[in-house]
N, C-alpha and C positions, 0 to 999 in steps of 0.2 A: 775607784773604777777598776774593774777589772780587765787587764791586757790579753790581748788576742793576737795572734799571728796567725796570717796564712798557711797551708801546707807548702806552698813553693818555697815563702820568705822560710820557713824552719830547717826542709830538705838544704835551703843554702846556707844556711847556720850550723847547722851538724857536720857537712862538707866541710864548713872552712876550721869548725873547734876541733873534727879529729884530722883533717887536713888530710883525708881519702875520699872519693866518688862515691856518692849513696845512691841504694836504691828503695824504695818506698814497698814494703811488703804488706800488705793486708791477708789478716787470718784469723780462722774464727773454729770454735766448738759449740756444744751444746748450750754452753752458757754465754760464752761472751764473743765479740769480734775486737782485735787487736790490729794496730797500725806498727809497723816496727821500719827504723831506720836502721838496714841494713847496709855492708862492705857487700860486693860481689859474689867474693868466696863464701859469703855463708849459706850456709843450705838449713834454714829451719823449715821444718814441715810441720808441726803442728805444737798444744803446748796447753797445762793444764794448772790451775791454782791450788798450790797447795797452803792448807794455816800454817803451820811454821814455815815451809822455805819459801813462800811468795809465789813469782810466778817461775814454772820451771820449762823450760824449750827443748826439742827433742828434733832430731834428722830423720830423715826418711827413712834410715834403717831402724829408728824406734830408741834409738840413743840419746841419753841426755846432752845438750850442749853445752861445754865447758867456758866459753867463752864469753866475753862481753858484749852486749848488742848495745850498736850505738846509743838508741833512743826508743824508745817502747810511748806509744798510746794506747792509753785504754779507749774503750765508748763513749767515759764521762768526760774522756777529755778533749774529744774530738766534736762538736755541733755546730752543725750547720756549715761546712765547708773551713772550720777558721778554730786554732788550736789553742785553748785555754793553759798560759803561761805557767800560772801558779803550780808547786809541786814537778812541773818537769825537770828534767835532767838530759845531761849529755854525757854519757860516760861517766856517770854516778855521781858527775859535777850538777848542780844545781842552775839552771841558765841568769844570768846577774842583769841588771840594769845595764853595765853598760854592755854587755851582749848585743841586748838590744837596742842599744843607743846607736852603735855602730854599726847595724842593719838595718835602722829608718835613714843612718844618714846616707847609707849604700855602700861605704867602707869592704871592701871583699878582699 
């Protein structure tokens, strides 16, 4: 069976594994629409795939962004209101069972 979380139940999982405030960015190009769990201070504006470096994020002055972004969804990861577990990550951590064991049981 394939696991599924909510957008709130992950926004409070990303909060508590980097243990800062998130904010839930949506943003999109020509190709695609991306989910990104952001810190406050980041300022990403927009952002483009490339085949060797993946996906790369840029600031509103047209700069690459150097840093880590919490949590990144793609399209295929997001359906229907509810976020397909497999392959995500938190800070290039991979999310573990009991992550998620300690988020059904409410653990914060």
């Amino acid at each position: 069976m394939e696991e599924n979380l909510s957008l709130t139940a992950l926004t409070t999982l990303v909060q508590k594994k980097i243990k800062k405030k998130i904010l839930v960015k949506v943003i999109w190009n020509e190709q695609e629409k991306m989910t990104l769990f952001i810190t406050p201070n980041m300022k990403i504006n927009s952002f483009i795939y490339d085949e060797k470096e993946g996906y790369i994020f840029y600031d509103i002055t047209g700069k690459a962004v150097d840093y880590e972004i919490p949590c990144i969804l793609t399209e295929d990861q997001l359906i229907d209101g509810k976020v397909k577990i497999e392959g995500l990550k938190i800070n290039n951590v991979a999310i573990t069972k009991k992550d998620l064991e300690e988020k059904k049981m409410g653990h914060n």
